[in-house]
N, C-alpha and C positions, 0 to 999 in steps of 0.2 A: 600459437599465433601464426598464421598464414604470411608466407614467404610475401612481400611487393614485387609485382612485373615489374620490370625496366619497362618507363614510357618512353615511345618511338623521338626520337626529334620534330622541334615544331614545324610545321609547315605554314607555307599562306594560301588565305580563303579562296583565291585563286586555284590553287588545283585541288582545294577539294573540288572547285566547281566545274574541273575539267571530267569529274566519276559522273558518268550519268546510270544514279540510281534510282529503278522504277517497280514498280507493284506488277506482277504477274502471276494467274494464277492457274498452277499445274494442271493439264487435263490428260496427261498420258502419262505413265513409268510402268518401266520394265527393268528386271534385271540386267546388269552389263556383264554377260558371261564372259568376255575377253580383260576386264578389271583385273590389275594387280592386286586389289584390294576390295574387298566387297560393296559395290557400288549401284546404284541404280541408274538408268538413265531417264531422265525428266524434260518433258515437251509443256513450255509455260506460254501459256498466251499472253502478249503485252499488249494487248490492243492493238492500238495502229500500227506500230512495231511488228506484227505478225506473233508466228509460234516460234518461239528460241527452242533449241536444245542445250544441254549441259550434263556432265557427269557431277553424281555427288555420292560422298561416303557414306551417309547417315540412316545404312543400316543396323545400327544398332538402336536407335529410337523409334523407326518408322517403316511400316509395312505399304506394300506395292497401295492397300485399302484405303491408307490412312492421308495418303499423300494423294490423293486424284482429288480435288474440287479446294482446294486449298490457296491459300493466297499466300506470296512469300514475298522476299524482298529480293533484287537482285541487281548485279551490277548488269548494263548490257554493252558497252561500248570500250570491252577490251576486244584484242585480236583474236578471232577465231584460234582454239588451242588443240592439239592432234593429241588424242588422246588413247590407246593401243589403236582400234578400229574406228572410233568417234570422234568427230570434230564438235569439239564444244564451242559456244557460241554466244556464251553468257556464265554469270557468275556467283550462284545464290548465296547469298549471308549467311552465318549461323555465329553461334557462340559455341564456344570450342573448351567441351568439360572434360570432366576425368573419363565419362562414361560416353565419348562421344559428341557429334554436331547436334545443336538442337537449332533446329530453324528459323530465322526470322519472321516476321509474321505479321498484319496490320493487325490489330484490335477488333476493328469494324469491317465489312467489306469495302471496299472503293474499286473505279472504275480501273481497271486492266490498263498499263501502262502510265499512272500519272507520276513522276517522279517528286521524287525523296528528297528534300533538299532544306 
């Protein structure tokens, strides 16, 4: 039988509403060769929002190929994060297995930036 997480403490609907999570969909990665960790760096267009950047781990699921034209989920309105060389600028979801991030992701496409809520 599988061990239960501890769930976080509750919060109110209030700050979830303070996360502004939106739809973007990758059109650049490269590897992050200055990475502690094997990382790629990812350029997601949010629509109006422009193109974010961010660092992410999820080389172990997903090739430079597999990630360009892809639609993900991501936070954008935390603070810019300095990251060895790179300033991340945003914050993609995943679920977090044994073998790694596996990314969020809309079902359907939808327009570029419309937030998650």
């Amino acid at each position: 039988m599988k061990e239960a997480t501890a769930k976080k403490p509750l919060i109110e609907f209030s700050d979830f509403e303070k996360v502004d999570i939106r739809t973007g969909m990758i059109v650049d990665a490269i590897e992050f060769e200055n990475a502690k960790k094997p990382a790629f760096k990812l350029y997601i267009d949010f629509g109006d929002l422009g193109i974010l950047k961010t660092s992410a781990q999820i080389t172990d699921h997903y090739s430079i190929e597999d990630l360009i034209g892809n639609q993900i989920i991501a936070v954008v309105n935390f603070p810019p994060k300095q990251i060895a060389d790179f300033m991340s600028e945003c914050l993609v979801l995943g679920v977090l297995g044994k073998k790694g991030i596996v990314l969020l992701s809309t079902e359907q496409k939808t327009p570029n930036g419309l937030k998650i809520g």
